[in-house]
DRENTI-891069 format. One record per residue (C-alpha): x, y, z; residue number from 1. Coordinates in nm, 4 decimals. Layout:
N
NODE,X,Y,Z,NUM
...
This chain:
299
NODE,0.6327,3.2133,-1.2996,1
NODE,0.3173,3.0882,-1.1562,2
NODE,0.2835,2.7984,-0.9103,3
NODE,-0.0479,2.6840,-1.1137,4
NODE,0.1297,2.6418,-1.4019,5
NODE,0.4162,2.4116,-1.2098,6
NODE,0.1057,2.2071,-1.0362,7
NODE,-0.0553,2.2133,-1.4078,8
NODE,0.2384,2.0819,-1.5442,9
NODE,0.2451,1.7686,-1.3040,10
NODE,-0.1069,1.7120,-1.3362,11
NODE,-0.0316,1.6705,-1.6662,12
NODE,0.2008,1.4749,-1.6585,13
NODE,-0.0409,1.2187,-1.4553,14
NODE,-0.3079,1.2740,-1.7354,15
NODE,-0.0317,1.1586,-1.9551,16
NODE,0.0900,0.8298,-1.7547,17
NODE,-0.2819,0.7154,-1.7191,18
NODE,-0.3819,0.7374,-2.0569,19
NODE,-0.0954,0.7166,-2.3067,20
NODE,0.1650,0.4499,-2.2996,21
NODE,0.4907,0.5331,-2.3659,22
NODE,0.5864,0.4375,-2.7612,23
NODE,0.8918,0.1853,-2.6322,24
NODE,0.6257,-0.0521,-2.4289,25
NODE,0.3643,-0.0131,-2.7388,26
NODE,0.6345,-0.1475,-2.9538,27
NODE,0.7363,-0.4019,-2.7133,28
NODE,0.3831,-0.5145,-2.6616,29
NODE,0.4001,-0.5098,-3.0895,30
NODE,0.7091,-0.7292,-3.1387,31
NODE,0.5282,-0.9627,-2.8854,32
NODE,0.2565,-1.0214,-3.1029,33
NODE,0.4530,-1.0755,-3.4608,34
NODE,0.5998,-1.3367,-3.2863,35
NODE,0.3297,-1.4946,-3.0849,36
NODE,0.2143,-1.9041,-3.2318,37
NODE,-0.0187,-1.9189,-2.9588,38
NODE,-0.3734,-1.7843,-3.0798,39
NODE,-0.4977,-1.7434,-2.7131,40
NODE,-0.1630,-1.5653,-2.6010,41
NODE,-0.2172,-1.3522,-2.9651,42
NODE,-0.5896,-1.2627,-2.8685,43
NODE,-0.4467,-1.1238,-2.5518,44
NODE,-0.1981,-0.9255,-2.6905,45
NODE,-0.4824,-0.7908,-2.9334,46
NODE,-0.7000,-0.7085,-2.6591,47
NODE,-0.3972,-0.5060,-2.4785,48
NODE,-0.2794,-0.3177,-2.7988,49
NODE,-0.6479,-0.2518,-2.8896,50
NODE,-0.7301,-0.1108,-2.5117,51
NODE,-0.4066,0.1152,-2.4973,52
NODE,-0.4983,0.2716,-2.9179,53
NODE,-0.8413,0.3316,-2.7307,54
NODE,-0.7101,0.5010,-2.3423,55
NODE,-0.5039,0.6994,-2.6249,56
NODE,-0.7921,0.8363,-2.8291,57
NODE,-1.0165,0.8899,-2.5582,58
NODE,-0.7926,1.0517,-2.3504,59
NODE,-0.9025,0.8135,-2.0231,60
NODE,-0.6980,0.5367,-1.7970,61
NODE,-0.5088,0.2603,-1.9599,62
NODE,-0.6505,0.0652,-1.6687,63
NODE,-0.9152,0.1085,-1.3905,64
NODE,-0.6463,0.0501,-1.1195,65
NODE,-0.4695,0.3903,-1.1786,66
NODE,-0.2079,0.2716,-0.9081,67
NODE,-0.0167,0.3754,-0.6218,68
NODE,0.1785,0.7087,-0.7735,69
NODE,0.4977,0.6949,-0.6875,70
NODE,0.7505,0.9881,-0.7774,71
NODE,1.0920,1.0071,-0.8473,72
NODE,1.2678,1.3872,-0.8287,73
NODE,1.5799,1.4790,-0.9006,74
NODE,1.6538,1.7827,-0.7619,75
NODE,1.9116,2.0635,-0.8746,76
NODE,2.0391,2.2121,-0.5406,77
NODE,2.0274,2.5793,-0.7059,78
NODE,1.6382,2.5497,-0.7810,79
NODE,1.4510,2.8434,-0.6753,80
NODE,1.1637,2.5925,-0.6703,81
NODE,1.3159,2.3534,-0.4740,82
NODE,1.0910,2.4779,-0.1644,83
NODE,0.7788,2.3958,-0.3349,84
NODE,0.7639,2.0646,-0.4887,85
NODE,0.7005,1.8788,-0.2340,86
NODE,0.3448,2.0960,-0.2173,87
NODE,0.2991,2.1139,-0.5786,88
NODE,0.3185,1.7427,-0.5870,89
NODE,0.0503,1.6681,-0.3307,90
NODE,-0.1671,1.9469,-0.5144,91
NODE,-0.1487,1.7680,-0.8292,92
NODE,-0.2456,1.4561,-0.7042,93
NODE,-0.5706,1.5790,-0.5644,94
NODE,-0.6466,1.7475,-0.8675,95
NODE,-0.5578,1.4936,-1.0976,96
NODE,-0.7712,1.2151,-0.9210,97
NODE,-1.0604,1.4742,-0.9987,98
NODE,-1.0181,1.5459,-1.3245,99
NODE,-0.8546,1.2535,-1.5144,100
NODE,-1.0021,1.0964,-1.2985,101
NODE,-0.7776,0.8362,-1.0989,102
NODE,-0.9256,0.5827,-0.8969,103
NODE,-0.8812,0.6617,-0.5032,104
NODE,-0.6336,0.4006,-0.4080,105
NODE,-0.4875,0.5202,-0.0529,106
NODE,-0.6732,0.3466,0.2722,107
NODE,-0.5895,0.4358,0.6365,108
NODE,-0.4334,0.0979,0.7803,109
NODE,-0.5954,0.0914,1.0868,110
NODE,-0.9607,0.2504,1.0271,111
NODE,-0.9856,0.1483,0.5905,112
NODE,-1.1100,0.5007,0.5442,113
NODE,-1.0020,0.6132,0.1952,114
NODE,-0.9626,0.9848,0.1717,115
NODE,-1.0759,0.9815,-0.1746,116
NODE,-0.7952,1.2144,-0.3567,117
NODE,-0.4994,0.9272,-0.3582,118
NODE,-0.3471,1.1323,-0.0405,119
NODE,-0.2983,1.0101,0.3430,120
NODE,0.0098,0.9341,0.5314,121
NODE,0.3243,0.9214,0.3023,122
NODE,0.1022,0.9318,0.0163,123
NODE,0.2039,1.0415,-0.2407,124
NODE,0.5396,0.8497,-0.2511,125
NODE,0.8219,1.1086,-0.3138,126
NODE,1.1629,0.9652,-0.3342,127
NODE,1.4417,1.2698,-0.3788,128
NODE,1.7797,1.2660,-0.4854,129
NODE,1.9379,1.6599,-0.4713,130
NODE,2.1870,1.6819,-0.7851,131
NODE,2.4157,1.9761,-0.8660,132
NODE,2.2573,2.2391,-1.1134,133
NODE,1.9507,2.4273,-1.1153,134
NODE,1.6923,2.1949,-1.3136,135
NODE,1.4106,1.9608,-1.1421,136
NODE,1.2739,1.6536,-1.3292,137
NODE,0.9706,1.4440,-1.1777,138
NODE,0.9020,1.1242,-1.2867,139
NODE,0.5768,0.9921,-1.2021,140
NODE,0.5168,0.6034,-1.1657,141
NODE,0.2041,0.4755,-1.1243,142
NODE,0.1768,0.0595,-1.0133,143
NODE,-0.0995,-0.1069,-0.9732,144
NODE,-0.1689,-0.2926,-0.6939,145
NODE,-0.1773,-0.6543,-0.8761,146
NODE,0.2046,-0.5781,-1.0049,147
NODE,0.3098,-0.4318,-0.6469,148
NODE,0.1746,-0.7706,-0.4762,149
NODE,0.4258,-0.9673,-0.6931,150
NODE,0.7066,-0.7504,-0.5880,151
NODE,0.9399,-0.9221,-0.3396,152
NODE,1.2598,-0.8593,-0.1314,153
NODE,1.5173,-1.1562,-0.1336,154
NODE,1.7995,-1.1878,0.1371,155
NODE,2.0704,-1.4450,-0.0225,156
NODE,2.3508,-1.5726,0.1384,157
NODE,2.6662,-1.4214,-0.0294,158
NODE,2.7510,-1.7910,-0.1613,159
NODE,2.4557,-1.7882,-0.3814,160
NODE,2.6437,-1.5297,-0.5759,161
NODE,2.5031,-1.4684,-0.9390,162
NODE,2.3921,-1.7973,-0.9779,163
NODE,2.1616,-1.7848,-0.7071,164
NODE,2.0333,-1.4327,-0.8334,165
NODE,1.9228,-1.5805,-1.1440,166
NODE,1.7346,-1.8748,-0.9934,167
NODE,1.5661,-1.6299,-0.7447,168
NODE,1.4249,-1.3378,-0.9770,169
NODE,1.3567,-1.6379,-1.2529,170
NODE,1.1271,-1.8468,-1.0112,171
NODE,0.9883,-1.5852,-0.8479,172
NODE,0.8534,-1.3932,-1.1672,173
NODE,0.7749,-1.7473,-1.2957,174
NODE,0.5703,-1.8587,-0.9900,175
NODE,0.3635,-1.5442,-1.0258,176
NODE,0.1724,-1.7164,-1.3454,177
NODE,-0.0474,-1.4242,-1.4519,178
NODE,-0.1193,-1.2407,-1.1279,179
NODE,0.0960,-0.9162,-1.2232,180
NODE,-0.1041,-0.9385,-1.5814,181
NODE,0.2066,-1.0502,-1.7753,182
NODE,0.3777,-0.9549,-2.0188,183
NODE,0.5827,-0.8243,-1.7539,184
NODE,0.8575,-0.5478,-1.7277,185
NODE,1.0834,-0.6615,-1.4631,186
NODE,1.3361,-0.4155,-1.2401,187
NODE,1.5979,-0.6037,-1.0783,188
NODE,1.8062,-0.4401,-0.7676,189
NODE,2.1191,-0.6134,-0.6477,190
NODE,2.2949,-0.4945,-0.3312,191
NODE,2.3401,-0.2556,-0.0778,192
NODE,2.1077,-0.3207,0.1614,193
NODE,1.7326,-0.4312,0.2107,194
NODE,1.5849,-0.0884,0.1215,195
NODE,1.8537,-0.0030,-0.1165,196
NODE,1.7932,-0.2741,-0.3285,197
NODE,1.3888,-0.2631,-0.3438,198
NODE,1.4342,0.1466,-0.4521,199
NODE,1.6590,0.0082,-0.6771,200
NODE,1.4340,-0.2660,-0.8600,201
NODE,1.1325,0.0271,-0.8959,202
NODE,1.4021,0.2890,-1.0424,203
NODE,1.4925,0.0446,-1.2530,204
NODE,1.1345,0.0206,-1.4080,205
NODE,1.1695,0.4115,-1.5228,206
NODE,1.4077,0.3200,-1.7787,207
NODE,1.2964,0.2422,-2.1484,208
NODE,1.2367,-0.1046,-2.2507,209
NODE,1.5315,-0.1693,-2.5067,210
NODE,1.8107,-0.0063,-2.3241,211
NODE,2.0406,-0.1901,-2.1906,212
NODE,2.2705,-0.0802,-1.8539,213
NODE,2.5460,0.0507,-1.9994,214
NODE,2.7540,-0.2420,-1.7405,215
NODE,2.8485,-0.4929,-1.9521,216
NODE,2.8013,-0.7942,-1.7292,217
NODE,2.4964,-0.6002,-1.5728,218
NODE,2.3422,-0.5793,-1.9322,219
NODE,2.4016,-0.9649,-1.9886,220
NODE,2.2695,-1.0267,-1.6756,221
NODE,1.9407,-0.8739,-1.8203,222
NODE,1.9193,-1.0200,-2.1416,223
NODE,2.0546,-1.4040,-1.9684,224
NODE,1.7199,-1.3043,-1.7286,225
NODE,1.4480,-1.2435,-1.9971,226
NODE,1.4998,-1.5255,-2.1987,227
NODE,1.5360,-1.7883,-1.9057,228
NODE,1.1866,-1.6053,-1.7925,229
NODE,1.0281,-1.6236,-2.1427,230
NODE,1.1514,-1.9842,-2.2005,231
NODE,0.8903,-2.0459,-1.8874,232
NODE,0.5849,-2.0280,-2.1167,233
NODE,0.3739,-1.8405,-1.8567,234
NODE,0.2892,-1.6076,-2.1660,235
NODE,0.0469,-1.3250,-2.1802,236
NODE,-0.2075,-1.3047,-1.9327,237
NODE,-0.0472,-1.6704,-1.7759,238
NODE,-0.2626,-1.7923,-2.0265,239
NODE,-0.0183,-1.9749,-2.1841,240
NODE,0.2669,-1.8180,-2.4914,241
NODE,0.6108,-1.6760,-2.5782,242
NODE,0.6128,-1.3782,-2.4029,243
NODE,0.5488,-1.3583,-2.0208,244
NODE,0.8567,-1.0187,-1.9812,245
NODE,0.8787,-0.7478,-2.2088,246
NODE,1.2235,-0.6296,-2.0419,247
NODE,1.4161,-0.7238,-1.7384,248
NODE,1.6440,-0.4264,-1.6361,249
NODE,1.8969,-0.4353,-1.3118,250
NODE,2.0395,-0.1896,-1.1072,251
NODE,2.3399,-0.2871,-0.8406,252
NODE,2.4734,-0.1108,-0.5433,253
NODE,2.7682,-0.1939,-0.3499,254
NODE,2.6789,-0.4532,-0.0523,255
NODE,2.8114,-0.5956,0.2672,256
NODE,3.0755,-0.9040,0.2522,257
NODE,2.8064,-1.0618,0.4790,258
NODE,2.4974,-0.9988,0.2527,259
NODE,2.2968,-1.0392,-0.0665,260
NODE,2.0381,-0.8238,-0.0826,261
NODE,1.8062,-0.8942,-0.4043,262
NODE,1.4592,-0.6644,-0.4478,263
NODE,1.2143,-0.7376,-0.7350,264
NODE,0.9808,-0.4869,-0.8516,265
NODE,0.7722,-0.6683,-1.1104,266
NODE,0.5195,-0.4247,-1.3557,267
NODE,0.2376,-0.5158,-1.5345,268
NODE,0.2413,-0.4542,-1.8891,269
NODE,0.0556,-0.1258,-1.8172,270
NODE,0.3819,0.0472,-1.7608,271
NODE,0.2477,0.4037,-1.7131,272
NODE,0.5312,0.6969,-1.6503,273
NODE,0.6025,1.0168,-1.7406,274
NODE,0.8327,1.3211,-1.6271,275
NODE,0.8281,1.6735,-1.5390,276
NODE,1.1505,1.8800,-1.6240,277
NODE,1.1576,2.2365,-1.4752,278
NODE,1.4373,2.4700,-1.5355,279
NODE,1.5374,2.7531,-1.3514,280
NODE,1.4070,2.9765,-1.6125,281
NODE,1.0471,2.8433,-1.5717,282
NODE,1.0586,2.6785,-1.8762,283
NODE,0.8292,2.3259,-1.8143,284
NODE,0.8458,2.0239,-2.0395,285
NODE,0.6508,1.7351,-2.0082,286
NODE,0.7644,1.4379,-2.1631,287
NODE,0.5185,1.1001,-2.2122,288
NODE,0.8013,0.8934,-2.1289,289
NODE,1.1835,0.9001,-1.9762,290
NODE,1.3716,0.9807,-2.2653,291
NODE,1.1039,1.0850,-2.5045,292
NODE,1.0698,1.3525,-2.6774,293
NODE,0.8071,1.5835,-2.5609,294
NODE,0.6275,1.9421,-2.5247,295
NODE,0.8026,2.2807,-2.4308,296
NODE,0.6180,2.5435,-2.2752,297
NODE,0.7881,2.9045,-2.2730,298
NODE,0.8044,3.0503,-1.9089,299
């Protein structure tokens, strides 16, 4: 198999997170709207659905801010492309910012020089976890920079316990008003330690709004979450409604008796993704979101 057709694939698959919003937000973004009384919240909502059905036909970004892309790979350790990614990765990014295009949105942090092609140092983001088997899937996430300002790290004291997790994620995402351009999706990551628990608030963003983690008391944690956040009447936009979070999802890692790690990775409505699955055989599918059902192509 040819290496253009892997770096194709994930250019794709960024073609595909800019411009087509995965079906389970569009329906979120829907349900939002039947039930909206507010008719400024409902003109938002309008606007949003309206600007999505057009990045869709026309094939260009969802928003101008095409993000930060961020990538998540899982890795089988018997991949004989394992050696490779990492490369075409980078590739695809350069090519993708061309042709799509995406917006340059990586600066040098001492001189401002952009590089232009949404490269430069530890850019892309690439975040690997090596699994058993033979199969590599690459899940692209591109945030914005409005929705990555709003994203915080919170050390509580153990004693706040789950109490003080709920009044933390609720006043933050409340406090932000309409900065992150609400509705919001909202990735929640409890525990094990400072880093730990920020990767874990943006991997929770990858999952599907409408599933639920299959822990029961982390799942009730979610759904206790997005209503005390939509009781807030931030709405749409901040402008004021009944929805201001599409979906509040947590992840949890073991922590320290001594610590309370709490990261929140907050996402604009715009909540772009897609993934890359490549099998040993060469067979590539790209799928428009995690879970979706999407193209084969043959080897």
């Amino acid at each position: 198999m040819s290496s253009d057709r892997i770096q194709d694939a994930v250019t794709d698959a960024l073609r595909v997170a800019a411009t087509i919003l995965p079906c389970d937000v569009v329906e979120a973004l829907k349900r939002a709207r039947a039930r909206e009384t507010s008719d400024l919240a409902a003109a938002q909502l309008d606007a949003i659905l309206e600007n999505v059905a057009i990045a869709h036909e026309d094939s260009i970004p969802i928003c101008q801010d095409t993000g930060v892309l961020t990538f998540f790979v899982e890795a089988g350790a018997a991949s004989p492309f394992l050696a490779k990614i990492r490369g075409f990765i980078a590739s695809a990014v350069i090519e993708a910012t061309e042709r799509i295009p995406l917006r340059p949105n990586t600066v040098d942090l001492f001189t401002g020089v952009n590089p232009g092609d949404n490269t430069g140092r530890c850019m892309p983001i690439i975040d690997w976890e090596i699994v058993d088997g033979d199969e590599i899937q690459i899940t692209v996430l591109p945030k914005g920079g409005g929705s990555e300002n709003m994203s915080t790290l919170v050390m509580l004291s153990p004693s706040a316990g789950l109490t003080g997790v709920k009044r933390a994620v609720v006043e933050h995402v409340v406090s932000c008003r309409g900065k992150p351009c609400p509705p919001t999706i909202v990735g929640v990551g409890i525990g094990g330690g400072a880093d730990v628990a920020m990767k874990l608030g943006k991997k929770a963003l990858l999952r599907a709004i409408g599933s639920a983690n299959p822990e029961p008391q982390a799942a009730e944690l979610e759904r206790e979450l997005l209503e005390l956040i939509n009781m807030s009447g931030v709405g749409p936009m901040g402008l004021g409604g009944e929805t201001t979070c599409l979906a509040v999802h947590v992840e949890y890692a073991h922590r320290h008796p001594a610590s309370l790690p709490l990261g929140i990775a907050v996402q604009c409505w715009a909540d772009r993704r897609a993934r890359v699955t490549l099998k040993a055989d060469g067979t590539i599918r790209v799928d428009a979101a995690v879970g979706a059902a999407g193209t084969t192509v043959a080897a």
